[in-house]
N, C-alpha and C positions, 0 to 999 in steps of 0.2 A: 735573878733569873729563876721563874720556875719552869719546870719540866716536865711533861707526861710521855711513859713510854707504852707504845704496846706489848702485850706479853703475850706469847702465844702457848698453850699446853704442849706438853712433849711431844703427842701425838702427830698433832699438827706441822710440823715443822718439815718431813716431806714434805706432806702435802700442799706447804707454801713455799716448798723450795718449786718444784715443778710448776704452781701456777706461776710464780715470778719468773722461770725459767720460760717458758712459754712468754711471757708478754715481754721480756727482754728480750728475744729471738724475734718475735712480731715488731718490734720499734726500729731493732737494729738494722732489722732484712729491710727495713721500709727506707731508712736515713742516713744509714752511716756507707751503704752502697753508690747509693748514690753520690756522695760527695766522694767518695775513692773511686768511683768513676766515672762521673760527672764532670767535678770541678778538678778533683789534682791530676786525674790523668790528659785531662782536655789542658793543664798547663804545662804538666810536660811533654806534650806534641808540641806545643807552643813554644815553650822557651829552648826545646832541641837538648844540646848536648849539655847546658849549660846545668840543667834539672842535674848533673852528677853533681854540681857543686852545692847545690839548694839540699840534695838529698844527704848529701857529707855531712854539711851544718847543721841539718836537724839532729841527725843521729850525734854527732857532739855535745847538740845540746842534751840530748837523753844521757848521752855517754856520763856527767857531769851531774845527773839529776839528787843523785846522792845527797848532795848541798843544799837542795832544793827542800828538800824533805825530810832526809834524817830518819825514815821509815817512822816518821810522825803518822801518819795516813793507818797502815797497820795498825800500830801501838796504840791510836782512837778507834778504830774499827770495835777492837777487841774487847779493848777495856771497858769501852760504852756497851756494847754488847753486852758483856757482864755486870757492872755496874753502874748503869745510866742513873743515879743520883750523884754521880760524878761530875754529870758535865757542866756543870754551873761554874765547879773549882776548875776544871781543864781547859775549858771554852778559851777562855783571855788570855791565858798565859801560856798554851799551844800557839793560837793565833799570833800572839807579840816572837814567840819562838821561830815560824812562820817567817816575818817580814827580815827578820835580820837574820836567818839563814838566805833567802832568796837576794839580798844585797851583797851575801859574798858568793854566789851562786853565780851570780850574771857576770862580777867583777872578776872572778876567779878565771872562769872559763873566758872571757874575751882575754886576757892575760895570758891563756895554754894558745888560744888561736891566733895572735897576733905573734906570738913572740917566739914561742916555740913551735909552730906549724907553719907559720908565715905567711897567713890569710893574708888578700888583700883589705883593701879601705873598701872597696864595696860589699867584699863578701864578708867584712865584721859588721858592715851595715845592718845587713840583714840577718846574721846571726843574735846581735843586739834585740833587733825585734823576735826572734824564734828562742829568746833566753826568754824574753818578757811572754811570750804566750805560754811560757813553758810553767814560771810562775803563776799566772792564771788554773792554767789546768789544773795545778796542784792544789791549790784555794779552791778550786772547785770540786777535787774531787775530797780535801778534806773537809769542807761542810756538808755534803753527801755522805760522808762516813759517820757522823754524827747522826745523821738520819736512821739509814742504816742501822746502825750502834743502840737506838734507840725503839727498832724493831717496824718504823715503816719504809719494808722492806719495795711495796708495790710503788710508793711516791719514788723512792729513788731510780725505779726500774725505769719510769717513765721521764725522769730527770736526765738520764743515760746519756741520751741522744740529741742533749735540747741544744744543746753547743752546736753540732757538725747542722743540727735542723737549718739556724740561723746563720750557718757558713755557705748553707745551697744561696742564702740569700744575700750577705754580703759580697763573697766570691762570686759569684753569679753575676751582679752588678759589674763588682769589676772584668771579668770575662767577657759578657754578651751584652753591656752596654759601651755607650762611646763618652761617656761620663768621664772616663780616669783612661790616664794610656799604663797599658800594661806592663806589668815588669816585676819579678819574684819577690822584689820588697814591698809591692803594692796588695801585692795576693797574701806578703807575709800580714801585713798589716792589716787587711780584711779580715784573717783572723783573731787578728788583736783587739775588731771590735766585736766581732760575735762573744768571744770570751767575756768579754765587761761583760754584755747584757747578761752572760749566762750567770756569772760571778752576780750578777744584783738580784736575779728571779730566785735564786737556790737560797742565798744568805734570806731573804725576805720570806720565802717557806719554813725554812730556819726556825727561825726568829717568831715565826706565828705557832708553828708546834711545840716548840720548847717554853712559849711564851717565855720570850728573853723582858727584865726589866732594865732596861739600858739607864745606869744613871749616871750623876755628874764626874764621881769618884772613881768610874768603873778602872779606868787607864790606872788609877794609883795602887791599885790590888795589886800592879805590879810588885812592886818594892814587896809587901807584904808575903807575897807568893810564891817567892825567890826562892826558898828551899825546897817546895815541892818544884818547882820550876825545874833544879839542877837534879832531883830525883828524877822526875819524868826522863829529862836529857839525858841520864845515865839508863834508865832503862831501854830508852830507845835506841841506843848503840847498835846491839844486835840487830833490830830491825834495819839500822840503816847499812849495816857492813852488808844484809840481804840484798839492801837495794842498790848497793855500788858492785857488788859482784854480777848480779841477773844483768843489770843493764853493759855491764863492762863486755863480757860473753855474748850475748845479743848484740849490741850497737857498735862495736869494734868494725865488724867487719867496711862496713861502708865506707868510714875513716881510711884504715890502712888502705884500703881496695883507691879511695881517690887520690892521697897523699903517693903512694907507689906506682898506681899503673894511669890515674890522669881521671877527670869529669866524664870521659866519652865511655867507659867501663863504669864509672860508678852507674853511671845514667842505663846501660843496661843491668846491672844489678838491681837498680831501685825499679823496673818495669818485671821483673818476674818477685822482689818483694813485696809488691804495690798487691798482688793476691796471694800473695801470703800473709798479708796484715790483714786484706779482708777476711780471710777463713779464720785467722786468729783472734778474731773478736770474739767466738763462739768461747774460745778457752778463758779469754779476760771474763769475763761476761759471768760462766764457771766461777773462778777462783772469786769475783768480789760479789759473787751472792753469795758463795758457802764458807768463808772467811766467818763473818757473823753466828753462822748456823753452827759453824764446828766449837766455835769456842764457846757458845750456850752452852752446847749440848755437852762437853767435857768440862766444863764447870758445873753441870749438875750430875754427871757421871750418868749420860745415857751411852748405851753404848751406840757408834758413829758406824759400826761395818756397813749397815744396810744402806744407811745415804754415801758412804760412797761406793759401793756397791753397784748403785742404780745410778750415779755421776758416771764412772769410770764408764759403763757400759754403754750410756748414753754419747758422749765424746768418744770413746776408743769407734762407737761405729761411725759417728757424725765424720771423724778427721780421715777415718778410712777412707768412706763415701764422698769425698770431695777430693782427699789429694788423688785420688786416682782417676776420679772424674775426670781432674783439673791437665794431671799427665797426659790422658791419650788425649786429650783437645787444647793440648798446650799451645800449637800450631795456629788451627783458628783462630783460639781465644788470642791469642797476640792479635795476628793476621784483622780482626775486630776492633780488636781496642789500638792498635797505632798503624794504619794500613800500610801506609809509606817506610816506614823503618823495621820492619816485623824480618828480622835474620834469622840464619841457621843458629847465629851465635846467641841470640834472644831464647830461640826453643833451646838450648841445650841447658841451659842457666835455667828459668825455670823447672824444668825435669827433670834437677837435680835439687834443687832450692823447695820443691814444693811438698818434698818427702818432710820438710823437717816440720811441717804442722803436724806430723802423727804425733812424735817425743813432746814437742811443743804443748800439745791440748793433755798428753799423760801427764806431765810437768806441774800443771793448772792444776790437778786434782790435788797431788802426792803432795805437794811442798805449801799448798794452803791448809794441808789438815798440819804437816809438822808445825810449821806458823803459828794455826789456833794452838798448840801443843806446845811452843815456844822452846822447841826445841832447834834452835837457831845455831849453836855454835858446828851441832854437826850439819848441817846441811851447808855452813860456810864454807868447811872445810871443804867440800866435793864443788860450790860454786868457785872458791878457789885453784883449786884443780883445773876448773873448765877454762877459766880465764888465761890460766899458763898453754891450756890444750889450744884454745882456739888464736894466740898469738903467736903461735911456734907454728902451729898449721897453717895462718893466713902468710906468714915470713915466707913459710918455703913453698907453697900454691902456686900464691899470685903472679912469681913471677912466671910462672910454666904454662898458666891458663887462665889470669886475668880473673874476672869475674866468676867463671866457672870454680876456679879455684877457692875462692872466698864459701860459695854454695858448700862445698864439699865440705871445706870446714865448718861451717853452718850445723849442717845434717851431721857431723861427727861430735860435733860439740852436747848438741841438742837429745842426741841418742847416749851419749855416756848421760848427762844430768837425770834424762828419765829415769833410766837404768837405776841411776843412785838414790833419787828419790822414792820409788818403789823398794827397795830393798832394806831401808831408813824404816818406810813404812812399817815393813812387814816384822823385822824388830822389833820395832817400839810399840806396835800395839798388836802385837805376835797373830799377824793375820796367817791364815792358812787356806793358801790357791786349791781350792778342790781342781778333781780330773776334769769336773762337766765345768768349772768355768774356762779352765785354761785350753778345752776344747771349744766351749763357747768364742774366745776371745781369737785364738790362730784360725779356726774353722770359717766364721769369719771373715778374719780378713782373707784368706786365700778362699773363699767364695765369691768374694767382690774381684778381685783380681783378675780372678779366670773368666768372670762374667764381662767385666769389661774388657777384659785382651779380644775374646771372641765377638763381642758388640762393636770395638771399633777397627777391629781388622779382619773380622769375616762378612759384615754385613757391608752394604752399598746406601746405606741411607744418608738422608742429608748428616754434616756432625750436631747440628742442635739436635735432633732427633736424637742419635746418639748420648749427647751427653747428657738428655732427659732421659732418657730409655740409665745413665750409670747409676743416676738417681733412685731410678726406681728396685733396680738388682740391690742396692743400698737399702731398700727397706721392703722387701722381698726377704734380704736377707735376715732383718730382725724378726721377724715370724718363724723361719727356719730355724734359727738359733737361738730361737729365745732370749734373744739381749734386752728386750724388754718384758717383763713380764704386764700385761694387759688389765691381767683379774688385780695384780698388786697395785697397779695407779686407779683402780677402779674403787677400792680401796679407802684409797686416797681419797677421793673424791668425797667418802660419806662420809669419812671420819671427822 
């Protein structure tokens, strides 16, 4: 296998955070909306109450992801990032590490849901299939990290979204043709084939930029490679204890919420979710462009304040400017997206549920620079914390308010992790909050606030008006406060 990577000068590296950031925000807004409201939420009007149990087992399967991965994904990001004459040695014998993590992965978790949860035989059915797409995704996004890792930052951006592109198409078929009779393991399984395609387009990009020499022997490098093998595997620990705590604290809630109070609460949970995972693409999006960028730039000892800096500022107003959009038009936006099932009990669950995208997109910044930093055992320690937080709060919740209840622990969970990861931060690379930012950052948000409280409770216009009119107090308000400086991406541009 040989390999070319791109390098770009230090200068640059803004400047290719933000064009990638832009054309990742242009793909996403275009494709991944549309399938979260397109095709999953056009299936859960369809399959009704039952979507609690579909939305249970996906998050399971996320629950379990840990096995999946190993925080292999990370630990290639970064490394290639740093060292891409690397990946010739790490390619095959990540990948073989790969296949036989994801066979105890599938095995494991049908094992926790059949025996100790007490799925039925239909709903392992389909959990079965949502294990195996779950695998995919992973293969897909760690040949992507190699990309990435390798510094074509732009191909990957445009890679992003080629999966959910090719699920408008598959899922589509099954929904709005009479080809196939519907039903959650069909729609699971439309998945399963967009995935291959995407798993064959990425590896064959791959494969063309790295120019891979595949030859006859390549599988027997195994044997031979066995001890950087159990190397790698031990360095990746910490990354993986990351990714069993993040998801544990995240994806609990929908488990406990259906195992305790029954499918017809998960199923409201998963519909004020369902935008909250839209908005939260912005912060995924975040964390695995500047992954890359963090760990260059700390392995050549540039200093990181000003990209994230201009991260934070970016996200802290992004998440402002939607979840509060999203609050006073909670009502409609339901009332639009499910007409017939749109309750008081729906708006209150989201209005509570849709605060936690703020801590959520802060989360995104703070814990991918510790990450590039690999300072992973303490951020364990406080993801450990949340995990104890947020299973003692969904215990004593859910039975008093159901759905609402799980939200609350959501948003309390989510706001301690921030909290921790910024203070980790400011430690470890002894940042110092001046007065004009910390009045940039509250000013802010309590100018969006008050702008929207008086735009949707003093004016009379239609709500889309409105909730275009929150949008724009949202970026009214980055001119007043200077959360973006102008002349510095301007900057950008010539450099």
């Amino acid at each position: 296998m040989r390999f070319r990577a791109r390098r770009f000068l230090l200068p640059d590296l803004k400047r290719e955070f933000v064009l990638n950031l832009l054309l990742l925000v242009f793909i996403n807004l275009l494709i991944k909306p549309a399938f979260i409201f397109g095709i999953d939420l056009s299936v859960q009007n369809r399959a009704g109450e039952q979507y609690g149990v579909y939305f249970a087992l996906l998050n399971l399967a996320y629950l379990f992801q840990i096995l999946n991965d190993f925080g292999i994904q990370s630990f290639n990001n970064r490394h290639i990032s740093q060292h891409p004459q690397l990946l010739p040695k790490y390619f095959p014998n990540l990948l073989a590490i790969k296949w036989l993590l994801a066979l105890i992965y599938v095995v494991l978790t049908m094992a926790v849901a059949g025996v100790l949860l007490g799925y039925s035989a239909d709903a392992l059915h389909i959990l079965l299939v949502l294990l195996i797409n779950q695998v995919l995704v992973q293969l897909i996004l760690f040949l992507r990290s190699n990309l990435s890792g390798l510094g074509f930052y732009r191909l990957d951006s445009l890679l992003s979204s080629l999966d959910k592109l090719l699920m408008l198409f598959t899922c589509g078929i099954l929904l709005w043709s009479n080809w196939f009779a519907f039903s959650l393991l069909h729609f699971a399984l439309a998945q399963t084939a967009a995935l291959l395609i995407t798993v064959m387009v990425v590896f064959g990009l791959l494969r063309q930029r790295a120019e891979f020499q595949v030859k006859p022997g390549w599988a027997s490098n195994w044997k031979a490679g066995r001890p950087a093998v159990y190397a790698m595997f031990r360095q990746s620990l910490p990354y993986a204890l990351v990714v069993l705590l993040m998801f544990a604290y995240s994806r609990l809630d929908a488990v406990l919420l259906e195992r305790m109070a029954g499918a017809a609460h998960a199923d409201v949970y998963a519909s004020a979710f369902r935008l909250l995972d839209a908005c939260n693409m912005f912060g995924y999006l975040f964390a695995s462009l500047l992954l890359p960028m963090f760990a260059r730039m700390l392995k050549d000892k540039t200093p990181v304040r000003p990209l994230v800096s201009l991260s934070f500022k970016l996200i802290w107003a992004g998440s402002i400017t939607l979840a509060a959009a999203i609050f006073f038009a909670r009502e409609d936006l339901l009332q639009l997206m499910m007409p017939e099932r749109a309750t008081e009990y729906r708006f209150a669950v989201l209005g509570i549920l849709i605060w936690t995208f703020i801590p959520l997109s802060v989360t995104h910044i703070f814990s991918t620079l510790l990450t590039a930093k690999q300072d992973l055992m303490r951020m364990n320690r406080y993801f450990l914390i949340a995990v104890m937080l947020d299973l003692v709060l969904n215990l004593l919740l859910i039975p008093h308010w159901n759905a609402a209840g799980s939200a609350m622990a959501a948003l309390t969970t989510q706001a301690f992790i921030a909290g921790s990861m910024v203070w980790l931060c400011v430690r470890t690379f002894e940042f110092q909050p001046s007065k004009k930012g910390l009045l940039q950052t509250f000013g802010y948000a309590g100018f969006v606030l008050l702008g929207d409280l008086w735009l949707f409770e003093e004016t009379g216009i239609d709500w889309k008006w409105k909730f275009s009119g929150a949008l724009i107090i949202g970026g009214i308000g980055l001119l007043l406060f200077r959360m973006v400086e102008f002349s510095a991406l301007m900057r950008l541009k010539n450099d």
